[in-house]
C-alpha positions in Angstrom: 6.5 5.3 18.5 4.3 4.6 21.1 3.5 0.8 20.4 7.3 0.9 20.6 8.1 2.1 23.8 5.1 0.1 25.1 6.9 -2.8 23.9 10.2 -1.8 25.2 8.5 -1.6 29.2 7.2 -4.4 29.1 9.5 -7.1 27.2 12.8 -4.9 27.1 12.8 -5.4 23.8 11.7 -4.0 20.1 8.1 -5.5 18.5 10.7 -6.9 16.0 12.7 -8.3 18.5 10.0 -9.7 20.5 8.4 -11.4 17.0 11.5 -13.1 16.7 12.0 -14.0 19.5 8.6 -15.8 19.7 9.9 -17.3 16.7 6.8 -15.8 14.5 9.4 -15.2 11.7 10.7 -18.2 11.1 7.5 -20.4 11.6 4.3 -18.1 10.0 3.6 -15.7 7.7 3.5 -12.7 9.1 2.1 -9.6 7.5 3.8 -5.8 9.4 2.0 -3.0 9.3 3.8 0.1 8.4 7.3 -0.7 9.9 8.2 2.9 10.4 10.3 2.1 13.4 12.6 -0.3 12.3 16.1 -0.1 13.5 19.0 -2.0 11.5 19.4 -4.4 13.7 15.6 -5.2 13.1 16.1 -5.3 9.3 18.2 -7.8 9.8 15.8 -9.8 11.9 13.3 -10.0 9.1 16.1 -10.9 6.2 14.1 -14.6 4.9 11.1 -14.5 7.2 7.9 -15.0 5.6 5.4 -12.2 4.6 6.7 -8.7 4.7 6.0 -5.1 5.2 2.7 -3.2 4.4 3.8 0.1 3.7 0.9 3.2 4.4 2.7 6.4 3.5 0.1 8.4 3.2 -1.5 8.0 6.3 2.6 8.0 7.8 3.0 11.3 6.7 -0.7 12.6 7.7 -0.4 11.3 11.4 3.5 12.6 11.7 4.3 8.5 11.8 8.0 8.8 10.0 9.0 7.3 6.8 9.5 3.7 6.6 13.1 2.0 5.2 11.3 0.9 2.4 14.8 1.4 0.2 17.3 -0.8 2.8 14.3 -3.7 3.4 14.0 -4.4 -0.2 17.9 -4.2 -0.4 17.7 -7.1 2.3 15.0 -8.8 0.7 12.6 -8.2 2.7 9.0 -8.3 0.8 7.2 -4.4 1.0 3.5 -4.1 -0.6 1.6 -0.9 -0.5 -1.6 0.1 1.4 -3.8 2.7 2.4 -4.4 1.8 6.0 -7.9 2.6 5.7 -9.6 6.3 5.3 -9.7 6.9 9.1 -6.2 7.6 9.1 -5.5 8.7 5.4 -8.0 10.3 4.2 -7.8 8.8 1.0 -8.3 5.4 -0.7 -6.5 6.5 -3.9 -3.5 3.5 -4.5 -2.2 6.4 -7.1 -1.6 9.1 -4.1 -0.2 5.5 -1.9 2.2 5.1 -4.9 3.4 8.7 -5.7 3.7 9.3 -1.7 6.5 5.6 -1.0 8.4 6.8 -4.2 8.7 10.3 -3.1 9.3 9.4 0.6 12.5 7.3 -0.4 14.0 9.7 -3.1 14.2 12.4 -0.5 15.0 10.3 2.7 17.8 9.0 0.7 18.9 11.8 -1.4 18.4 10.2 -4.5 16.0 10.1 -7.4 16.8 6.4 -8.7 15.9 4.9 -5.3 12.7 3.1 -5.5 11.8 3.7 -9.2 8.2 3.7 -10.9 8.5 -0.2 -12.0 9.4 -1.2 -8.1 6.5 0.7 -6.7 4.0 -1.1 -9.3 4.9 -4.2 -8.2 4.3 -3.3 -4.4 1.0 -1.7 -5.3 0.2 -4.9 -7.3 1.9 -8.6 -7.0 3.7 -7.6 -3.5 0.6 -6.6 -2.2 -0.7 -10.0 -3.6 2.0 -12.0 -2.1 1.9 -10.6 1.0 -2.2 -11.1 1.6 -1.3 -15.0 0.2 -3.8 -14.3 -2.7 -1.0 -14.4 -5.4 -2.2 -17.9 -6.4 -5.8 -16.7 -6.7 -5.5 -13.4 -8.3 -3.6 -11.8 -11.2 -3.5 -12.1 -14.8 -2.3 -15.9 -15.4 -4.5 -18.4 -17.0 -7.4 -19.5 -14.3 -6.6 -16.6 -12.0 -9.1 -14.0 -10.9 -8.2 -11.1 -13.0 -8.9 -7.6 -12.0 -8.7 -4.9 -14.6 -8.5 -1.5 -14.5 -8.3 1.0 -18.0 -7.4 4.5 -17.7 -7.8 7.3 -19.6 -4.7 8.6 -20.7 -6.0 11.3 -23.1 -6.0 14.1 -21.0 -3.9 16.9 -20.6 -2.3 16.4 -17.1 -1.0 12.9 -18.4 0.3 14.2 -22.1 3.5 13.2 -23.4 3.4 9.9 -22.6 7.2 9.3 -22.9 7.2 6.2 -20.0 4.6 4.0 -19.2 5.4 3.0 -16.0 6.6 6.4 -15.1 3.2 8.1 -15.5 1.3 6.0 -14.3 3.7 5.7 -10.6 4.2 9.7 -10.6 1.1 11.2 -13.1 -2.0 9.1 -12.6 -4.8 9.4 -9.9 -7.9 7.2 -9.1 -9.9 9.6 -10.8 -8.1 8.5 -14.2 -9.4 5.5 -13.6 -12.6 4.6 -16.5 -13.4 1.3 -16.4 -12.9 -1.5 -13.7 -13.0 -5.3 -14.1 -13.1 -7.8 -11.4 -12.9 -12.0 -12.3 -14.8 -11.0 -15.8 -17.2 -9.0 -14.4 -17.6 -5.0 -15.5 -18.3 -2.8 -11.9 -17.7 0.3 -13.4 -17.8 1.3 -17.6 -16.9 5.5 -18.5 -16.8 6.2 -14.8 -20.3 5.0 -13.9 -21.0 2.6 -11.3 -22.9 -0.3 -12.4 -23.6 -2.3 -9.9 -24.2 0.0 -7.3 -26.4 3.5 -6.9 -23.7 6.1 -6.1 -26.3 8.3 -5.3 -27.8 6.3 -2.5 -24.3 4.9 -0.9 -22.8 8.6 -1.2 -25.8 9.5 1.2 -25.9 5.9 3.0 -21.7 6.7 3.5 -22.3 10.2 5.2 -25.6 9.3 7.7 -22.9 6.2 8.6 -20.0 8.3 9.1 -22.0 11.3 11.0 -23.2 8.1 13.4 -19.6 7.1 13.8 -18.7 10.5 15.0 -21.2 11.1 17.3 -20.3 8.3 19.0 -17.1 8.5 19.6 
């Protein structure tokens, strides 16, 4: 809310309305983050512009941020992906919690369990995402494309029945289900172990990195 306001001293206006103004919609691809502050009459500013919303609920609802009109922008076909905004501000990396959090967010903030189902929230956590980062033409699971796998273990007991694919893996699944991870052909992790990389070393390397980030501040 603050960035807001700022905006609003200085231009008499909303950062949508000042975008737009600039003429940033209609001319380049532009990439929002979070969007939690949108009014109507800024929905309707971004109807046809080019890029879309990143969407962080997780770190939204950590910091207090609000809950983004993820429902009423796709209605006006607007573009949303899904992102973590980094672990400063979330806590987690986990695209599973980012996933489970948007889908949850819009069922209660519009009183009603069919808004944003599990098959709309894959696609924001997967070829919206692409789209929006302009890497849809390199990545993805079309013939010549970069392809990045991931296989999950679904043989355990907090992801039994499986009655709906899509539906466990938006609401049930977590990174930790996660087994084996393949990037352009290439295996980086097999049965949950890393293989290029010594977890042991960056696990320690992470913490003596994050204590020197905190010290400084």
């Amino acid at each position: 809310m603050e960035e807001v306001s700022t905006i609003r001293q200085k231009y008499g206006q909303t950062p949508a309305e000042y975008l737009h103004a600039l003429g940033l919609f209609d001319q380049c691809h532009v990439l929002l983050a979070h969007g939690v502050h949108l009014s109507e009459s800024d929905i309707q500013l971004l109807k046809g512009m080019q890029g879309g919303v990143s969407h962080n609920p997780v770190s939204n609802l950590k910091l207090g941020c609000g809950i983004a009109p993820v429902h009423k922008l796709q209605q006006e076909g607007v573009m949303v992906g899904l992102g973590t905004d980094g672990a400063g501000s979330a806590t987690t990396l986990d695209m599973f919690e980012e996933m489970k959090a948007a889908t949850w967010m819009q069922k209660l903030q519009y009183g009603d369990p069919t808004v944003l189902p599990a098959k709309e929230v894959l696609k924001m956590a997967t070829i919206h995402g692409a789209k929006l980062l302009r890497l849809d033409h390199e990545i993805g699971l079309s013939p010549g494309k970069k392809a990045g796998l991931i296989l999950i273990n679904l043989n355990k007991p907090h992801l039994t029945p499986l009655h709906q694919l899509e539906s466990l893996l938006a609401y049930g699944v977590s990174g930790a289900d996660v087994d084996t991870t393949i990037v352009n052909g290439k295996i980086l992790m097999r049965n949950r172990k890393l293989l290029t990389i010594d977890e042991k070393v960056l696990l320690q390397d992470v913490q003596i990195r994050a204590e020197r980030i905190v010290q400084s501040v």
